[in-house]
N, C-alpha and C positions, 0 to 999 in steps of 0.2 A: 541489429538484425531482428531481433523480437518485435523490435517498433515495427520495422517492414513486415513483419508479417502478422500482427495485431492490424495494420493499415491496410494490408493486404483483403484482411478477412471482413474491412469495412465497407469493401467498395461493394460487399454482397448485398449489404446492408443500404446504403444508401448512390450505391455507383448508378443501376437501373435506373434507380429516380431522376438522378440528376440529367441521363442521358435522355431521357425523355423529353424531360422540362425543359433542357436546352434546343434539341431538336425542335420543338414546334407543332405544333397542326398542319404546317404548309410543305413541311419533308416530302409529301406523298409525291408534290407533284416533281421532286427534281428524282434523274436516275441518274444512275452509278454516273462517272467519269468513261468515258471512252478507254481502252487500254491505252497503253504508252508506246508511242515506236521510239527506237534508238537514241533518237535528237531528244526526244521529249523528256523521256525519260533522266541524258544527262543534266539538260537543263534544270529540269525538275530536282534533284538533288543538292543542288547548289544554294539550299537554301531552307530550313529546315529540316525536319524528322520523316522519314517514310515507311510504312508497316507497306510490300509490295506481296502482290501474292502473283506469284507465275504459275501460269496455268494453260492446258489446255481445251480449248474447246470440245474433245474428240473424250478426255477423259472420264468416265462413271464416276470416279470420287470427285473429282472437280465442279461437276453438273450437281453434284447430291449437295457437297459445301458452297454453291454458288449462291442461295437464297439467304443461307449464313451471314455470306459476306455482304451480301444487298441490303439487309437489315442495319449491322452491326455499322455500317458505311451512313446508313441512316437515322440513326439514333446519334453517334457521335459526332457528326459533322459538324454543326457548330460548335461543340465545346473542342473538337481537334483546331478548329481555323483560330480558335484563343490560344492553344498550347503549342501551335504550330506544329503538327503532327497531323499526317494524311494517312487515307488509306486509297494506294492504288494499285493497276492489274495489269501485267506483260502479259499476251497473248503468245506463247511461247512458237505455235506454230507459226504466224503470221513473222515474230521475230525470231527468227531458230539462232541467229547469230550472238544477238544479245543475249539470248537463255544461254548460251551456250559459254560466251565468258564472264560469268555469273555462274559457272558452275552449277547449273540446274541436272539435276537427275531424274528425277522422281514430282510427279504434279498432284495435289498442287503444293508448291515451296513455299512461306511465307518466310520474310527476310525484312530485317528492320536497315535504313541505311538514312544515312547523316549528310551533309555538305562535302564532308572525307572519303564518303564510298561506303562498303559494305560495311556492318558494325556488330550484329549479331544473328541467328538464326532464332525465329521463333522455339523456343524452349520445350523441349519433349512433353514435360511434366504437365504444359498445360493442354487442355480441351480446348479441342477448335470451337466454341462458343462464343455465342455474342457477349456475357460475360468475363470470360477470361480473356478474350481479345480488344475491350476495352480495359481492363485491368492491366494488362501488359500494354498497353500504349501508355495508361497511364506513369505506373511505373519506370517508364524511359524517358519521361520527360522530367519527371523526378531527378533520376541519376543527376548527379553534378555536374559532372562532364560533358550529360548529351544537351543541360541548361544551358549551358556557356557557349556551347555552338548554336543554340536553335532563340536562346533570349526569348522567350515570350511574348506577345505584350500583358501583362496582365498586372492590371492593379485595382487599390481598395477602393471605395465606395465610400463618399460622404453622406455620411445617416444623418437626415433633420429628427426630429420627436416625432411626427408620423410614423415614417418608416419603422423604428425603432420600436413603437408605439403595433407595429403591423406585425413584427417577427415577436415579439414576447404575446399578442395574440396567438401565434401559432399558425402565421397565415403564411409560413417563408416556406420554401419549395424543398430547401436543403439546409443544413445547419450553417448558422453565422457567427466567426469569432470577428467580436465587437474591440475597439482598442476605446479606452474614454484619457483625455487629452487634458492638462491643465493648460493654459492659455493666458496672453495678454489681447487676445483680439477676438471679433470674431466670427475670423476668416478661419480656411480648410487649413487644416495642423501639419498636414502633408503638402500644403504648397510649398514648391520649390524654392520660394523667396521666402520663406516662414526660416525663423531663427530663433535657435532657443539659449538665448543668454542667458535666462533665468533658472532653467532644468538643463544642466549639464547631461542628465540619463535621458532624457525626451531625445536629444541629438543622439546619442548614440542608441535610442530605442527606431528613430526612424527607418534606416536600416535593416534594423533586426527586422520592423513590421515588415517590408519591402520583401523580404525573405520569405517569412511568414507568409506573406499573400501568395506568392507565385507558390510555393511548397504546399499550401492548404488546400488552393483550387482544384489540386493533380489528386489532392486526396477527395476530393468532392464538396470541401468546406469553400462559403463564400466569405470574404472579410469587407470588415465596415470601420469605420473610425467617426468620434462622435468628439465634437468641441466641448468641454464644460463650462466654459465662460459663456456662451453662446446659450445653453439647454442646462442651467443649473439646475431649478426643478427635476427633471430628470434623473442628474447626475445625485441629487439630493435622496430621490425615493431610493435611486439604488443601495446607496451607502457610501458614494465616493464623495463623501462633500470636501475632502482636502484634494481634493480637484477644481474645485468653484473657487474663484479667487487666487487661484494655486500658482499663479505668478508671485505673489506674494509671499509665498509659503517655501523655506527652504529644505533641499532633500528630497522634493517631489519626484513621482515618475508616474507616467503611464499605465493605468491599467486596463484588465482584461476581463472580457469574461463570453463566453458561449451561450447563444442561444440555439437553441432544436425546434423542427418542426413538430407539430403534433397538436394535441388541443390545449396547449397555453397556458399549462397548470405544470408546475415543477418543471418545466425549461429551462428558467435560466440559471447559469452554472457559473460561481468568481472563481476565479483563479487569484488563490490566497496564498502562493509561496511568495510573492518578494518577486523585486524587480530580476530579472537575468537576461545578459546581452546574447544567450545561446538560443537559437530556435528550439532545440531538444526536449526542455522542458514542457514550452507550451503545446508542443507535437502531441507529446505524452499527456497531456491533460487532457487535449481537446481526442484523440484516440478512444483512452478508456472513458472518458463523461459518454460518447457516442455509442460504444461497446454497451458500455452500464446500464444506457437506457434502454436500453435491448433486454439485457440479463438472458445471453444465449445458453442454449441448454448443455450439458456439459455430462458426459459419459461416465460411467465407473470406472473404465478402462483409463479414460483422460484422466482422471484422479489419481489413478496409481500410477499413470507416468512422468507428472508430475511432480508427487512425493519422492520421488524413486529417482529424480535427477540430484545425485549428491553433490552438495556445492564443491567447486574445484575452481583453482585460479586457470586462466586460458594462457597457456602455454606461448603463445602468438602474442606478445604486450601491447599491441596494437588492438586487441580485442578488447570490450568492457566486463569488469569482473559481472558475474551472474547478477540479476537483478534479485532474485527472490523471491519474488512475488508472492501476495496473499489472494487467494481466490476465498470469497465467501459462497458458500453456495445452500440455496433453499432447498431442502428436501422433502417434496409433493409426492402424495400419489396420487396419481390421474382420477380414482375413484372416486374420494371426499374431498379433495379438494374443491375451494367456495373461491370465485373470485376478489374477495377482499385480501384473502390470502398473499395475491399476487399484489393487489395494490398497495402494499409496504413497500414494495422493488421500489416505485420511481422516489418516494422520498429519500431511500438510501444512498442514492448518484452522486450526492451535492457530500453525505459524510465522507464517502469511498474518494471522491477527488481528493479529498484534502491527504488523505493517507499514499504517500510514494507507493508506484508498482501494485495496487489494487483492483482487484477485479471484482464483479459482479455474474453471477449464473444460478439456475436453475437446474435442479436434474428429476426426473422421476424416475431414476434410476434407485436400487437399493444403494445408499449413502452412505449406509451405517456399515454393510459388509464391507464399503468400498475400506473405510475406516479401520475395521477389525483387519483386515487386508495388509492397512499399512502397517497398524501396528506387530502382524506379524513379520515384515518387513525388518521392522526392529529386531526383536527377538532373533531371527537371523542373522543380524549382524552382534549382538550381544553374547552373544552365546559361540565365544574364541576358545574359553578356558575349559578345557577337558579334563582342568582337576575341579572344576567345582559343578555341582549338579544344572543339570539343564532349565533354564530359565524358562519360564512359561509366562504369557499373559494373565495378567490379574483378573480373572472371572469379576471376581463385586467391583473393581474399580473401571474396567469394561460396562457393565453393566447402569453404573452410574454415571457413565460419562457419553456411551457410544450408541445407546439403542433407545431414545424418545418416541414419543408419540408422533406424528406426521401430522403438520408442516415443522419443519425446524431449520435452523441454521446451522452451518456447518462451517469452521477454519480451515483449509489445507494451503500449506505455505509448500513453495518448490524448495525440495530437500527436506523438509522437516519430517519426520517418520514418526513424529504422535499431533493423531487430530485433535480437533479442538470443536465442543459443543457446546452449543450456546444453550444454556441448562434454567429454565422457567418453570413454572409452579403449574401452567396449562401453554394451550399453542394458541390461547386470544395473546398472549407475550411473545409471540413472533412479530406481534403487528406494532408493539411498541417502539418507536422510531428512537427516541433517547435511551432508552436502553439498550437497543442495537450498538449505536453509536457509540456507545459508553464501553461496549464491548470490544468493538473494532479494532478502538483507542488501545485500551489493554491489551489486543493481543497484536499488536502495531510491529514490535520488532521482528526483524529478519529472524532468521535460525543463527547467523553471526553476523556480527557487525564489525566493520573496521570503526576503530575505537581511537578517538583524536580527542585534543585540547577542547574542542568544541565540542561533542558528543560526552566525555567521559562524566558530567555531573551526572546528567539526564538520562546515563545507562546504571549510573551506581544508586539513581536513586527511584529508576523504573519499580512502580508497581510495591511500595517498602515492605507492605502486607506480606506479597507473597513470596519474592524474591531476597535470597538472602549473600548473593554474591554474584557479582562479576568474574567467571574463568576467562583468562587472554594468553593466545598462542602466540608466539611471534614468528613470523616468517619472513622469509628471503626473496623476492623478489627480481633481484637483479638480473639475470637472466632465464633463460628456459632451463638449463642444468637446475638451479637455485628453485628456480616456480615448481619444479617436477617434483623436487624433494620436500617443496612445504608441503607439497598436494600429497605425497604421501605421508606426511607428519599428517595432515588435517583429517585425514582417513579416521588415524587410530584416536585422535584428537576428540574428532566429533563419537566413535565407538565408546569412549571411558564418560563423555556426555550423558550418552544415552542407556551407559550400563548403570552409571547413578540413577538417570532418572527411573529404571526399572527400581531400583532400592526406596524409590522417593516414593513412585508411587506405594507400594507395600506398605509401607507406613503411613499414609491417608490414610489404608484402607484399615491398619491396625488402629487406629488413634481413632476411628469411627469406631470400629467394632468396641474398642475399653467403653466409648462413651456412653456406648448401646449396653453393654455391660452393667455400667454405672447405675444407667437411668431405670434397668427393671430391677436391680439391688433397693435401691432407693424406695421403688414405688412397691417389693415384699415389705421393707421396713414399713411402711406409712399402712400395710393392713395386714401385720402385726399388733402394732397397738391399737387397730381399729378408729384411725385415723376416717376423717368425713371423704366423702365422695368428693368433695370440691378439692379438697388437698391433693388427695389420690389422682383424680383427672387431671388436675394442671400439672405432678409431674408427668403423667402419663403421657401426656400430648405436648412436652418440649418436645420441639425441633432437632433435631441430631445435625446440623449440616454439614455440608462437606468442606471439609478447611484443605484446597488444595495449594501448599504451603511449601517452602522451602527449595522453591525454586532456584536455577539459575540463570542466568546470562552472559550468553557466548559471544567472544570477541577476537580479534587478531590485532598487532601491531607490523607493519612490516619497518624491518628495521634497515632495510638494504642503504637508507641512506645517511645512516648513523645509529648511534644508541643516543642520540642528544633527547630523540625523540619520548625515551620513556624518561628523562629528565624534566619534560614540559610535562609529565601526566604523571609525578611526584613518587616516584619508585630511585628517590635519594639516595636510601639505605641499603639498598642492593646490593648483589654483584658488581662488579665493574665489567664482566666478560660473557653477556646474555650473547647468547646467539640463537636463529633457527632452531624450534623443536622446542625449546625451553616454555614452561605455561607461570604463569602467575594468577593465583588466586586473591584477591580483594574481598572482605568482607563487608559488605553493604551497612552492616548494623557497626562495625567498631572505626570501619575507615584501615584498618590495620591490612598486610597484603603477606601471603607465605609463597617463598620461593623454594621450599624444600618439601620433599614425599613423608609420610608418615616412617619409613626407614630411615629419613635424616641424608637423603642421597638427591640430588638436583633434582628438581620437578621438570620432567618432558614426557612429552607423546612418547618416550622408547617404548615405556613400561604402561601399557589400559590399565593395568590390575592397579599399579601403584597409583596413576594421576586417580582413580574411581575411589579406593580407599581415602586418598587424601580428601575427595570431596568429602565421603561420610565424614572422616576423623573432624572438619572444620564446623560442617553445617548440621549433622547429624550427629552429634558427638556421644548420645546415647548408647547408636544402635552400632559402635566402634568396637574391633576386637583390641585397637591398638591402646595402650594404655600413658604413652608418654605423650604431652602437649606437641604441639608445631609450634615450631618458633619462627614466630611474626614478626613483621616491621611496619612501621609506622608510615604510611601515604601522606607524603605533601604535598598533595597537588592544591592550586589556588582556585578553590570552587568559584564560580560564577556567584552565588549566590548572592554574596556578601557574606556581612557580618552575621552570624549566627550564636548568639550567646550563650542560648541552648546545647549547641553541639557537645560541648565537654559534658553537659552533662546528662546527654542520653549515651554518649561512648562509653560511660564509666558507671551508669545505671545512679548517677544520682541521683535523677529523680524519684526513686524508689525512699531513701530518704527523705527528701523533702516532702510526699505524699503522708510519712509517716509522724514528722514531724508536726503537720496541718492538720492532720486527723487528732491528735493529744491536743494542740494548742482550740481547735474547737470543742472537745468533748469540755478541757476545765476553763472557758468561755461560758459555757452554755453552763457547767455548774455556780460558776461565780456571777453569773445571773439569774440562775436559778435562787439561789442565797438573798441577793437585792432585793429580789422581788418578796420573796417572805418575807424578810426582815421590814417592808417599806409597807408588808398590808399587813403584821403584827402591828406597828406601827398606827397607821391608820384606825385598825380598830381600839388599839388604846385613845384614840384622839375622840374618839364615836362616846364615849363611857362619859357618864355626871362626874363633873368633878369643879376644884377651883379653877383647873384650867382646862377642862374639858367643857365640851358641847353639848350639850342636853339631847339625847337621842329623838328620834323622830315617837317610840313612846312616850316620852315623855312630855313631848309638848301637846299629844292628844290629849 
């Protein structure tokens, strides 16, 4: 549903265009269709899509939207006669019979109808515009149901190296998603008699492209498909060279990648997830790379309703859980802002595809209040406990984190209630692309993750620096009764989160303040003893930086179809009788995982107060009123990694040892060296000295 309406918001973007480009220069000279009488009209139904509009001649509003529909009739007429979808008009008074079993009341009616008969009413919501009235044709030719009656014709395009050669110029009309083909010949990959013994996924990717093309056109996208064997050079400069020869090559499949129109620089966009037989993914690529390179402007208002969507599983199983989305967004004032500014955006499209559910915008909007906003968002939901005093946002760690200089980057993830700033030394470090990048990356995960065999290395060992554990809820699934009550576990789940991170943050901001502490103790001592200005300056001008540390990452397992399930993600030593509500903590640094609260009473969402303490008691173990250990168990899950020889003994800090060891075995090295060497130029100089078996000094033989 978010894809239709991301796709939705694209046809604003590139829909105009395309209806143009396909209409022609010679549109002018054809007019409207004649209305339909009775005959015609059935006939006319028996065969495709029809947007009708009944109308009367005699009506003010009919005559006001009649130039509307002359246009919109004109712009999409050729690209309706590809999607097989018309736009035509009953004269209601001329037919009073037909308006009349048609249900007509009111003119003018627009009414969309199929081979079957009537199918739906033009939709309140939208404006009679030549925009939203191509968007909504579009859209119905989309639906699945109205494809399977109306069949299209529509298919892809075989690209020689010209063409292809024309659209990475930036000389294409509308954006093209390109397929590149391994091959034994070379002929078109999509011929009918084409057969691929050799790439089992090529056969079942055909298909999918087949899809693909009729689904992309409705979105405004054209599709091309390009031989490799045929255009290796090509396929070479791109990067796909295990496509040249690739009958050869076992494992192979198809790939892909988007080109846009515009001026021919940062266009073209791969699609680097891996082969998949579902349209969905490449929908979603080829969607946001379109969106991205836009980077539409994006409200305060949108920012907070965003954040403010708190994750919840859909009650409806037939629905997709939330996607989560990350939005990055540039925060400009219209004032000083310099166009360079803006020209970091298009290098960004190509890092944002690769990250699932990522978005790209602009606001000059105040960003920062949008910010302070969410985070008081938090604070409201933190603040349950009316015996402990009222929780306020952290002024210096706000301060440090929320209000930069302008241009800057901004993270707001859907659901997440603490922003995320991209924190540089000046704003020429907004236009740093690798460092953006490098950002992105880091702040990549959702607000929760469903946490599987495949996922669980790579979330235990996300970011080692800052992140010091994996929290997992486990929920129920199984039905809507089951969903409703994890969704209220996730509630208080994600609340004792966010009441930690309030404690977490406090201590950045204390563990800055001791350092700042530190460092002007340090630099009275140094002019005390009237220590030099160089001494005194260099500790004066350490760095303080901000060590935002001890993070964590939030996860769920649903368990509705077993507990075998936390047997394959090595929670051995457990309970035997986890159910719904219950959390497990993992500790990133030892591998070890606690299933009990700092009271020694089951760990669950029942109790914020208890699952919040047990984070301090684990992660923060200083700043604990509790004084007894948590008792731990040992994680056997079978990392991906491999063999790691080290692991025992960063779990058990023996390296701390072995460092100590190599420090003494070097200092009496370098003394037992030191020794050598004296002894070997004592030496020496006794061999220098007159004797019977010395050598006569260089004195001497002058």
């Amino acid at each position: 549903m978010k894809l239709l309406k991301l796709l939705g918001a694209l046809y604003s973007i590139i829909g105009i265009t395309r209806s143009s480009s396909v209409g022609g220069d010679d549109d002018g000279e054809y007019e409207p269709r004649a209305p339909l009488g009775e005959k015609e009209f059935r006939q006319e139904l028996q065969s495709g899509l029809h947007l009708v509009e009944f109308y009367s001649p005699h009506c003010p509003h009919c005559l006001e939207f009649a130039p509307t529909w002359h246009e919109t009739w004109r712009k999409f007429r050729k690209e309706g006669e590809r999607l097989n979808i018309s736009f035509v008009q009953v004269n209601c008074i001329k037919d009073g019979d037909l308006c009349n079993e048609e249900g007509i009341s009111m003119y003018p009616a627009i009414k969309l109808y199929g081979p079957q008969g009537f199918i739906k009413n033009y939709p309140s919501d939208y404006e009679r515009t030549e925009e939203d009235l191509i968007t909504f044709a579009r859209q119905e030719t989309l639906d699945s149901i109205n494809m399977e009656m109306i069949d299209p014709d529509i298919s892809s395009k075989f690209l020689d190296a010209h063409s292809f050669n024309e659209l990475l110029a930036g000389r294409g009309k509308v954006p093209y998603f390109v397929s590149f083909w391994p091959s034994n010949d070379y002929e078109d990959p999509l011929a009918e008699s084409k057969t691929y013994d050799f790439c089992p996924a090529c056969q079942s990717f055909q298909k999918v492209w087949s899809q693909v093309t009729k689904r992309f056109l409705i979105h405004g996208v054209d599709t091309g498909h390009i031989n490799c064997e045929a255009l290796p050079d090509l396929c070479h400069e791109i990067g796909f060279d295990m496509l040249v020869n690739g009958a050869k090559k076992e494992g192979n499949y198809p790939r892909v990648a988007l080109v846009l129109p515009g001026n021919g620089v940062n266009n073209l966009f791969i699609y680097e997830n891996g082969f998949s037989s579902s349209v969905w993914p490449y929908e979603d690529f080829v969607a946001r790379a379109i969106s991205n390179s836009k980077a539409p402007e994006i409200s305060m208002e949108q920012i907070l309703e965003l954040v403010r969507q708190d994750f919840q599983f859909p009650e409806n199983m037939d629905h997709p859980i939330p996607s989560q989305a990350l939005h990055v967004v540039l925060s400009y004032n219209p004032d000083n802002v310099v166009s360079e500014d803006f020209h970091v955006l298009e290098h960004l499209v190509n890092h944002l595809a690769k990250i699932p559910n990522a978005y790209l915008h602009r606001s000059k909007d105040d960003v920062s209040t949008a910010a302070k906003l969410s985070l008081d968002y938090m604070y409201e939901k933190i603040n349950y406990n009316r015996s402990e005093p009222v929780k306020l946002p952290k002024t210096e760690y706000l301060e440090l984190n929320l209000f930069p200089q302008s241009p800057t980057f901004y993270i707001f993830k859907e659901g997440d209630w603490v922003p995320h700033l991209y924190v540089g030394d000046s704003t020429t470090e907004t236009r740093n692309v690798e460092a953006l990048a490098k950002w992105f990356n880091e702040s990549a995960l959702p607000v929760i993750s469903k946490v599987t065999s495949h996922n669980f290395d790579r979330l235990l060992n996300f970011q080692p620096s800052e992140y010091d554990a994996v929290v997992i809820q486990l929920v129920d699934l199984t039905d809507a009764g089951s969903i409703k009550t994890s969704n209220d576990q996730m509630k208080d789940f994600l609340t004792a989160a966010y009441d930690y991170e309030d404690v977490r943050m406090q201590n950045v901001v204390n563990v800055r303040a001791e350092k700042r502490v530190d460092k002007n103790t340090r630099v009275k001592a140094l002019k005390a003893v009237k220590a030099s200005s160089d001494k005194i300056g260099k500790v004066y001008h350490e760095e303080i930086k901000l060590e935002d540390k001890n993070k964590i990452v939030l996860g769920y397992v649903d368990i509705s179809k077993g507990l075998h399930i936390l047997e394959d993600l090595g929670f051995h030593k457990g309970r035997n009788d986890y159910k719904s509500g219950d959390v497990l903590v993992v500790d990133s640094r030892s591998s070890a995982f606690v299933e009990d609260d700092v009271f020694g009473n089951r760990l669950t969402t029942g109790s914020v107060y208890s699952l919040r303490e047990t984070l301090v008691k684990l992660i923060l173990p200083e700043l604990s009123s509790f004084h007894e250990n948590l008792k731990s168990h040992e994680l056997s899950f079978n990392y991906s990694r491999g063999l790691d020889i080290f692991g025992p003994m960063r779990t058990h800090r023996v390296w701390r040892y072995f460092l100590v060891v190599g420090v003494l075995v070097l200092i009496i090295k370098t003394l037992s060296f030191y020794k050598s060497f004296k002894a070997k130029k004592n030496y020496n100089a006794k061999r220098n000295a007159i004797g019977i078996l010395g050598q006569p000094s260089k004195r001497s033989k002058d």
